[in-house]
TORLUMKOL-571554 format. One record per residue: residue number from 1; x, y, z of N, C-alpha, C in turn. Coordinates in Angstrom, 2 decimals. Atoms other than C-alpha are relative to their C-alpha. Example, Ala and Ser with C-alpha at 12.3 -4.5 7.8 and 13.67 -1.06 7.14 Angstrom:
REM residues 2
+-----+---------+---------+---------+---------+---------+---------+---------+---------+---------+
: pos :    n.xx :    n.yy :    n.zz :   ca.xx :   ca.yy :   ca.zz :    c.xx :    c.yy :    c.zz :
+-----+---------+---------+---------+---------+---------+---------+---------+---------+---------+
:   1 :    0.89 :   -1.19 :    0.00 :   12.30 :   -4.50 :    7.80 :    0.90 :    1.20 :    0.00 :
:   2 :   -0.82 :   -1.19 :   -0.06 :   13.67 :   -1.06 :    7.14 :   -0.77 :    1.09 :    0.73 :
+-----+---------+---------+---------+---------+---------+---------+---------+---------+---------+
//
This chain:
REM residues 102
+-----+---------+---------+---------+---------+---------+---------+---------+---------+---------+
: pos :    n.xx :    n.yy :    n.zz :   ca.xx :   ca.yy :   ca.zz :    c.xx :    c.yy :    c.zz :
+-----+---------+---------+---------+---------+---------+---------+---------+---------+---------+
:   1 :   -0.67 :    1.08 :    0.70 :   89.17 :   87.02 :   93.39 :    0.79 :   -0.80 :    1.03 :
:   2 :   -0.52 :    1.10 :   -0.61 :   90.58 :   84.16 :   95.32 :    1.21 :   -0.11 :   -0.20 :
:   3 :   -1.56 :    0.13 :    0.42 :   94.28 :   83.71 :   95.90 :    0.39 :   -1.18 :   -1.16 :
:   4 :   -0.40 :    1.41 :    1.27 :   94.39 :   80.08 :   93.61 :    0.24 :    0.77 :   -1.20 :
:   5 :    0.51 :   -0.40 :    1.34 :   92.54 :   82.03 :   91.10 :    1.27 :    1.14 :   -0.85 :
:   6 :   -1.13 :   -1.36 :    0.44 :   94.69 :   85.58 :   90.99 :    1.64 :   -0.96 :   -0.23 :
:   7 :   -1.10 :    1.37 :   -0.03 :   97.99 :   82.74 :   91.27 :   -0.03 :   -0.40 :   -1.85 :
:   8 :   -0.19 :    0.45 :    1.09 :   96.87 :   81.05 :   87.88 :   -0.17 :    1.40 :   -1.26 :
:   9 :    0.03 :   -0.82 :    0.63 :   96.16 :   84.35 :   86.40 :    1.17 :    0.77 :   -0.21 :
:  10 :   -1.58 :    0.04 :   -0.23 :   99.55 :   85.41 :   87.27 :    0.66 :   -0.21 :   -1.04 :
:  11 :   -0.65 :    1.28 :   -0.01 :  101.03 :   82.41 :   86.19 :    0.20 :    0.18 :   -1.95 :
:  12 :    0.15 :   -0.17 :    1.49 :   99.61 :   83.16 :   82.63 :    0.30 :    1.08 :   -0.82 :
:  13 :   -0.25 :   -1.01 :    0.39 :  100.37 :   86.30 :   82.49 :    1.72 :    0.20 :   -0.58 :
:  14 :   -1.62 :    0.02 :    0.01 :  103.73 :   85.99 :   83.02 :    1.22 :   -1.18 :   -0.57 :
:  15 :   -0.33 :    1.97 :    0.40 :  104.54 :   82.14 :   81.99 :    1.13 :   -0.13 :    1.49 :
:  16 :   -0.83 :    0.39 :   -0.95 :  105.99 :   82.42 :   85.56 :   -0.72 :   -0.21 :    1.63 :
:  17 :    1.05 :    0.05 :   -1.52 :  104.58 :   81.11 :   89.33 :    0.37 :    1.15 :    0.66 :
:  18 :    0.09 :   -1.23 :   -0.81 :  103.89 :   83.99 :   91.25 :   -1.25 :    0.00 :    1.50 :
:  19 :    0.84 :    0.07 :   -1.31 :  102.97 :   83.46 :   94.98 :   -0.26 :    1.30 :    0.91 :
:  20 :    0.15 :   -0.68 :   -0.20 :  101.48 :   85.78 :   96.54 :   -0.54 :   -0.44 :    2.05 :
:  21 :    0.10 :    0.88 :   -2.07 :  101.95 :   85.48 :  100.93 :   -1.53 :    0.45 :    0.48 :
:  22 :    1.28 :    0.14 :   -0.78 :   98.67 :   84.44 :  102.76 :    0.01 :    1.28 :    1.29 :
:  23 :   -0.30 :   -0.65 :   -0.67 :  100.02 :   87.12 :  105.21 :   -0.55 :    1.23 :   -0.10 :
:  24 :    0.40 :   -1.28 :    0.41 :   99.54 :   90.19 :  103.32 :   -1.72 :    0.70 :    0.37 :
:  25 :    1.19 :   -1.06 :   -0.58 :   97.16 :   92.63 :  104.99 :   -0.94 :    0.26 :   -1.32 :
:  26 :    1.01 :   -0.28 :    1.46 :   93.71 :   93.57 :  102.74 :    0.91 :    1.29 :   -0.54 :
:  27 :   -0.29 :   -0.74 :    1.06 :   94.15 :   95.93 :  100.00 :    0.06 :    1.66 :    0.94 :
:  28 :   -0.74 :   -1.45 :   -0.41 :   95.39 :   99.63 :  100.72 :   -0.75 :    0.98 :   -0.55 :
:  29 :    0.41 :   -1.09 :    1.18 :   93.46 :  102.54 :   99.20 :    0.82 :    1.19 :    0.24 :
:  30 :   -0.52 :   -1.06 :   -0.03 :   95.38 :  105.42 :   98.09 :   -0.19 :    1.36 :   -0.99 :
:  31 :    0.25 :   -0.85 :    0.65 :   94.65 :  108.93 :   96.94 :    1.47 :    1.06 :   -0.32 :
:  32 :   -1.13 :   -1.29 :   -0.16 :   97.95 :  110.68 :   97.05 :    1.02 :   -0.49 :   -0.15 :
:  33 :   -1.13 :    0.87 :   -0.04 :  101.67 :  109.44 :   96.65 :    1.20 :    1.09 :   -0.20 :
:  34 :   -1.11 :   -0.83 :    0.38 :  105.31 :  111.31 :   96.78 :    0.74 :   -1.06 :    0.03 :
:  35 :   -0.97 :    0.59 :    0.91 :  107.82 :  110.33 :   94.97 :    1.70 :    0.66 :    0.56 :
:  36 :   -0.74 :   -0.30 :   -0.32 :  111.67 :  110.40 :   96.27 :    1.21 :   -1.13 :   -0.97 :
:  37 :   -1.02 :    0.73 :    0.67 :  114.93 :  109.28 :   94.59 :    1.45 :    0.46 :    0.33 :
:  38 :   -1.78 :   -0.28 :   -0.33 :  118.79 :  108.92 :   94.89 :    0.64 :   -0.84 :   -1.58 :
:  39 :   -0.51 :    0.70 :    1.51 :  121.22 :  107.59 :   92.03 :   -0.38 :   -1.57 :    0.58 :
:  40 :    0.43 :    1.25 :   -0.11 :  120.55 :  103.83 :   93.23 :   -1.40 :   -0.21 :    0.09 :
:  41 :    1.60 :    0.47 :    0.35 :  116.76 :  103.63 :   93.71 :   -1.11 :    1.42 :    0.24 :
:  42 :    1.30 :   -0.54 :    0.27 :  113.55 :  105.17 :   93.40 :   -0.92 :   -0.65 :    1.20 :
:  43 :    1.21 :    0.32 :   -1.70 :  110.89 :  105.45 :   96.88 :   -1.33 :    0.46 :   -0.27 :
:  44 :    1.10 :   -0.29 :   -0.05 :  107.32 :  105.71 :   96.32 :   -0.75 :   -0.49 :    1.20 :
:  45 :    0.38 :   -0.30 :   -1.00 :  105.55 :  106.86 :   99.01 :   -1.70 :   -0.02 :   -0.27 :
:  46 :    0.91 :   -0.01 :   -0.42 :  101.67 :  105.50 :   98.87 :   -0.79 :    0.51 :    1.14 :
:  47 :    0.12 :   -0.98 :   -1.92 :   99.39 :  108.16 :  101.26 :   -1.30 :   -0.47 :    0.19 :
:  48 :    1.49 :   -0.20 :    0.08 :   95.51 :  107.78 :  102.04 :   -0.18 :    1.13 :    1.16 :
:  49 :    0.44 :   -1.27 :   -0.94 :   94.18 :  111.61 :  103.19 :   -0.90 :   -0.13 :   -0.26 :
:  50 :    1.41 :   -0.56 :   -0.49 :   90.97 :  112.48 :  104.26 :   -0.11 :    0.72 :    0.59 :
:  51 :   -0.24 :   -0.94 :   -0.57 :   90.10 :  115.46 :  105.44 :    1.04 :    0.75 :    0.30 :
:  52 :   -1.39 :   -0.59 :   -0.36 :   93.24 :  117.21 :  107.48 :    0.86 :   -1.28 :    0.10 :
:  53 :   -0.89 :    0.81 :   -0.94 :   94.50 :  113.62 :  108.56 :    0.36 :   -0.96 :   -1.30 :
:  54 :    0.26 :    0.37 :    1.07 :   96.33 :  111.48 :  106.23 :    1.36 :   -1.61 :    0.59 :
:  55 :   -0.73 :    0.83 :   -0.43 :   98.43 :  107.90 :  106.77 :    0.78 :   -0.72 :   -1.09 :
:  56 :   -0.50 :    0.63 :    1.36 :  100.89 :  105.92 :  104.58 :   -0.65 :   -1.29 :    0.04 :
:  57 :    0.36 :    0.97 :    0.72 :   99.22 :  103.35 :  102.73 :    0.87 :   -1.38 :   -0.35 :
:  58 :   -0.82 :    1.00 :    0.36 :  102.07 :  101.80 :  101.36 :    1.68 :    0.86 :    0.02 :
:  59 :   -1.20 :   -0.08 :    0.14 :  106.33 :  102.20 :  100.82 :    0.49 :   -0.67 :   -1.07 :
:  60 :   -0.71 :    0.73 :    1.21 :  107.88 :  101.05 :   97.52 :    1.08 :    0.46 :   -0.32 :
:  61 :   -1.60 :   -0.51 :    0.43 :  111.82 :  101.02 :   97.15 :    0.30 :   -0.91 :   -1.15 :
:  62 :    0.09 :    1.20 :    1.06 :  112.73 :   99.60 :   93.60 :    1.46 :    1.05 :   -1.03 :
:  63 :   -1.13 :   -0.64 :    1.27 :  115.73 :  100.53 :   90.85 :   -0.76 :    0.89 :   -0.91 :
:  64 :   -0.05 :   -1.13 :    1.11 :  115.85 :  103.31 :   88.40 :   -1.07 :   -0.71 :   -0.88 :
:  65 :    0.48 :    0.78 :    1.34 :  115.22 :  100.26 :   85.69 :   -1.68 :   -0.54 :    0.13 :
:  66 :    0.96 :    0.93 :   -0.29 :  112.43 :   98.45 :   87.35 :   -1.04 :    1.59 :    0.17 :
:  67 :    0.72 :   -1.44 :    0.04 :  110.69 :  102.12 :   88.05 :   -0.72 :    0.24 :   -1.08 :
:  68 :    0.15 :   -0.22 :    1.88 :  110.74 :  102.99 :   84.28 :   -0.89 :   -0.99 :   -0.38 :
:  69 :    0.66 :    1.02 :    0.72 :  109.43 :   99.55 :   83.38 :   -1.56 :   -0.04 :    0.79 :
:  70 :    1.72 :   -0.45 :   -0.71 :  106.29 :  100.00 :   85.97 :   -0.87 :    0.84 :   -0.36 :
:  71 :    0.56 :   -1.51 :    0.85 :  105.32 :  103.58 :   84.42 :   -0.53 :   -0.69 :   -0.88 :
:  72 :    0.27 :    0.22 :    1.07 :  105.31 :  101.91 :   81.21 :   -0.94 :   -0.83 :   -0.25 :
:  73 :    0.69 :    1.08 :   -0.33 :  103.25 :   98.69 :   82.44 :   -0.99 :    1.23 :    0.59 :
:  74 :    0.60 :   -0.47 :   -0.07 :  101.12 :  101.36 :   84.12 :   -1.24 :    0.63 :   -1.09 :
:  75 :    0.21 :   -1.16 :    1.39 :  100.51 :  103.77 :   81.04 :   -0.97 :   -0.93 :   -0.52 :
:  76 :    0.63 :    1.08 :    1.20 :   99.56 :  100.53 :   79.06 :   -1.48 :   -0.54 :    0.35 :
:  77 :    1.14 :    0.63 :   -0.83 :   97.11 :   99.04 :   81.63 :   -1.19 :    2.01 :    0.08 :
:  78 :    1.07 :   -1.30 :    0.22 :   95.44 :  103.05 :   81.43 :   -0.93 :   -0.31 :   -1.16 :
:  79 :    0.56 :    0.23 :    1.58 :   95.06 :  102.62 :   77.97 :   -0.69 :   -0.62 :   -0.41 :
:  80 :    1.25 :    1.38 :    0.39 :   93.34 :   99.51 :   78.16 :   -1.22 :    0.44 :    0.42 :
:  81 :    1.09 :    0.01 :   -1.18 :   91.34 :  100.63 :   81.00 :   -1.07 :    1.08 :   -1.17 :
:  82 :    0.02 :   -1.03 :    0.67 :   90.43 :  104.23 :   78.85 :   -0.94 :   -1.02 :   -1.27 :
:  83 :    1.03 :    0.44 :    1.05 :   89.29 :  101.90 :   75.75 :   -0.95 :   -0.80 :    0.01 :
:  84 :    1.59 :    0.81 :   -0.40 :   86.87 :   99.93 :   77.46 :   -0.72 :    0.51 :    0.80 :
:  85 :    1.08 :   -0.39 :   -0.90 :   85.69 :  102.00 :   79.75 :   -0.40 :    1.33 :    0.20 :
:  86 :    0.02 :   -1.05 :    0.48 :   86.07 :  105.61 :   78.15 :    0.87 :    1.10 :    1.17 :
:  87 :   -1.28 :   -0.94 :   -0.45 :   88.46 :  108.39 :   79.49 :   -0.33 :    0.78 :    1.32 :
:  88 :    0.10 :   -0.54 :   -1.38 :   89.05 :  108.80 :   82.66 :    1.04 :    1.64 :    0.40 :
:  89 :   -0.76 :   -1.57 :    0.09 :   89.82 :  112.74 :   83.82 :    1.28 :    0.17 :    1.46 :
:  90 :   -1.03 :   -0.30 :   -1.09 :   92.72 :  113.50 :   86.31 :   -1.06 :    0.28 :    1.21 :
:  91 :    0.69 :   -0.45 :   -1.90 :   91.61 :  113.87 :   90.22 :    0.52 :    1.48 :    0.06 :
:  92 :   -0.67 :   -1.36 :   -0.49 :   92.15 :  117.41 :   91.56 :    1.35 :   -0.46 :    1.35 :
:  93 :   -0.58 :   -0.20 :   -0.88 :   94.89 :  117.84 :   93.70 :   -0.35 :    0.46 :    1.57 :
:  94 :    0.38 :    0.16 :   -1.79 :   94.85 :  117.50 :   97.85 :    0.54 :    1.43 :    0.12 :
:  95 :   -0.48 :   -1.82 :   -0.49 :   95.27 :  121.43 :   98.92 :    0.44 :   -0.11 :    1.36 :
:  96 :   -0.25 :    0.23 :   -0.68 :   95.61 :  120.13 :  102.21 :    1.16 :   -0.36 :    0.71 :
:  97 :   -1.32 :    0.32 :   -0.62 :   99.00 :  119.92 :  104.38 :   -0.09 :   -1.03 :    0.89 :
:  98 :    0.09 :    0.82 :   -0.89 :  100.01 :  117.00 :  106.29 :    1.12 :    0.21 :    0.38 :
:  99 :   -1.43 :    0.30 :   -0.67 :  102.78 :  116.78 :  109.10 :   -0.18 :    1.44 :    0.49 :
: 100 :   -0.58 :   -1.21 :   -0.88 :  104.51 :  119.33 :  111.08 :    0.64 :    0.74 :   -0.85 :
: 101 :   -0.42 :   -1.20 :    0.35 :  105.70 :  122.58 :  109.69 :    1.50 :    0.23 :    0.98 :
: 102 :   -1.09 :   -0.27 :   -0.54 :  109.31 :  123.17 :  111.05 :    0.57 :    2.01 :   -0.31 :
+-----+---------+---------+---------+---------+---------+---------+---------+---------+---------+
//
């Protein structure tokens, strides 16, 4: 999809302009993610592993509130996904360790 395009789709979604920077590196794939928190925000930690070796994908620092409201925008966008395109089953879990052992 073309930046104009994803832009007016946005735009409609939200009834608000939403630019998105010509900068931004391609898309990220991620199989794995940890999750860290303090009383002010919430850190999601995007990973992509393969095999033994595994790199961060992405970093997301965001409020308690805005957290909550993503889950929920998540959940919803499942649901959609699930009734058009029938039920998708959980991934297994990575058994695999990454990093140094102290």
């Amino acid at each position: 999809m073309d930046n104009a395009k994803n832009q007016n789709q946005n735009k409609q979604a939200s009834g608000r302009q939403v630019n998105i920077a010509d900068n931004l590196p391609g898309a990220e794939y991620a199989n794995a993610a940890q999750f860290q928190f303090n009383k002010d925000e919430m850190q999601m930690l995007f990973l992509n592993i393969f095999g033994g070796n595994g790199r961060t994908a992405a970093k997301i620092i965001t409020s308690p509130g805005h957290f909550k409201r993503i889950v929920a925008v998540m959940s919803q966008v499942m649901d959609k996904y699930e009734k058009q395109h029938g039920e998708v089953k959980e991934s297994q879990a990575i058994n695999s360790e990454i990093g140094f052992k102290a």
